[in-house]
C-alpha positions in Angstrom: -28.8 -47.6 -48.3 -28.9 -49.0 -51.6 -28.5 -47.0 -54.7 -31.5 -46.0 -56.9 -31.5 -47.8 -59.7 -33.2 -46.8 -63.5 -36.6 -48.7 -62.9 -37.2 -46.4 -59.0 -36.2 -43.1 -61.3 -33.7 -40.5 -60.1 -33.7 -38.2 -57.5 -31.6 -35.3 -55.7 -30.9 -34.9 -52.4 -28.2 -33.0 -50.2 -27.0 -31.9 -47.0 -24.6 -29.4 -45.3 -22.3 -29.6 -42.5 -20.4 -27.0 -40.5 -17.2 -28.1 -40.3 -15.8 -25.2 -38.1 -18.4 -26.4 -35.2 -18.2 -30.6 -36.5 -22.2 -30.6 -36.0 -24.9 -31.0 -39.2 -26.0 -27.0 -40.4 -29.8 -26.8 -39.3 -32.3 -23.8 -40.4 -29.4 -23.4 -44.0 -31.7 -22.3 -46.7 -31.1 -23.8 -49.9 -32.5 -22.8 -53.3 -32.6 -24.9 -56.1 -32.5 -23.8 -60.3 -32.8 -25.7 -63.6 -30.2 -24.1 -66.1 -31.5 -24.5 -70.0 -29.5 -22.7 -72.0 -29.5 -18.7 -71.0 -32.4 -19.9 -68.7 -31.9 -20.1 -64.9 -35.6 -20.8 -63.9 -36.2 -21.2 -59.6 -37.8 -24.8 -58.9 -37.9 -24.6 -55.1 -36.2 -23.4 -51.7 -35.8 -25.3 -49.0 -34.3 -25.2 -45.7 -32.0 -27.9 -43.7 -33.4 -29.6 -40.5 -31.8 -30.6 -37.4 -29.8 -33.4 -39.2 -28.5 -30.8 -41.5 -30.3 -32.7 -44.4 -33.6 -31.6 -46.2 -36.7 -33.4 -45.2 -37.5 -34.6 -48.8 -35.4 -34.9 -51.7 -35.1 -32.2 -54.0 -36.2 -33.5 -56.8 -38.0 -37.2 -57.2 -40.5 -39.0 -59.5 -42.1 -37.2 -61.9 -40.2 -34.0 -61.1 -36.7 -35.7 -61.9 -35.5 -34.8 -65.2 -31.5 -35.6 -66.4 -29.9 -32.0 -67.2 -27.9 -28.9 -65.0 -28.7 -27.3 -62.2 -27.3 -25.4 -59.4 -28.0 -25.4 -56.0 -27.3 -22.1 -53.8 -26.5 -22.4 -50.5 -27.3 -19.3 -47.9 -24.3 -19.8 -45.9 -23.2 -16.4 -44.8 -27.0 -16.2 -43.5 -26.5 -19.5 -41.6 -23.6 -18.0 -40.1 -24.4 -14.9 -38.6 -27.2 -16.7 -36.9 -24.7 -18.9 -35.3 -23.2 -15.4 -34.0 -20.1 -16.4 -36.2 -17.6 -13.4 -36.6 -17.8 -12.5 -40.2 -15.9 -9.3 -41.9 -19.0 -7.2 -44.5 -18.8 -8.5 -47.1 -18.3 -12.0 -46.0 -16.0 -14.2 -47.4 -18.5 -16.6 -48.2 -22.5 -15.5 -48.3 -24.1 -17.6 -51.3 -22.1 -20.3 -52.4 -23.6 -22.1 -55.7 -22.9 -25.6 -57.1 -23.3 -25.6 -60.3 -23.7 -29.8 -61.7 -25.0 -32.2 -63.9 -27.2 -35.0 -63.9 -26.7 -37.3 -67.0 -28.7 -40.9 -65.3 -31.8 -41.1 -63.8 -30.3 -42.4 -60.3 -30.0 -41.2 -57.2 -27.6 -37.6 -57.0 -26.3 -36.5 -53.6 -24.7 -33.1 -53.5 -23.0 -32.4 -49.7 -21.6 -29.6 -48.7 -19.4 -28.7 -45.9 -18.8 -25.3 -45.3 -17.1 -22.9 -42.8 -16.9 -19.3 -43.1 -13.6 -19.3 -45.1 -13.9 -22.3 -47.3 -16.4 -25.3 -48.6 -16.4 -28.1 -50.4 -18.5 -30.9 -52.6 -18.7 -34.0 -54.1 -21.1 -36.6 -55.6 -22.0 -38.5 -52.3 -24.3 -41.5 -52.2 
């Protein structure tokens, strides 16, 4: 897929995979914040399809804007519905990517989690 360039605007898109089972994470609910200053204001939740992957991006057109957000991922619910064994508190429950956009193009944010660890880049 080619990247977005300046003239198509920016947009945000993700995706989560279980590593401990190697498949996509279906059903993962995903909320999504603008941070402005002291301000943490909710723009939307979503929640992962059978791919593991939101069935829209995030944040496209006219709802694109350069600036931080974070993303928090419900993980530890995701989890216990996969009857995963997981000590109270878990490990991991909400895990939230805080990040940057500084260019209106296209801004992947992955993650793969298990129940004792995760990680994230800037994908493609």
């Amino acid at each position: 897929m080619a990247e977005t360039s300046k003239a198509d605007g920016g947009r945000l898109t993700t995706h989560v995979l279980d590593t401990a089972t190697g498949r996509p994470a279906a059903g993962l609910s995903i909320a999504l914040y603008r941070l402005d200053s002291d301000t943490r204001t909710h723009l939307k939740t979503v929640v992962t399809n059978n791919d593991g992957r939101c069935d829209a991006p995030l944040l496209a057109g006219t709802d694109f804007r350069t600036g931080e957000y974070e993303l928090v991922f419900a993980a530890g619910d995701y989890l216990r519905r996969q009857a995963t064994k997981l000590p109270e508190p878990a490990f991991l429950d909400s895990v939230p990517i805080r990040f940057g956009m500084a260019e209106t193009v296209h801004y992947h944010v992955p993650l793969l989690i298990s129940p004792y660890g995760y990680s994230t880049y800037r994908g493609s």
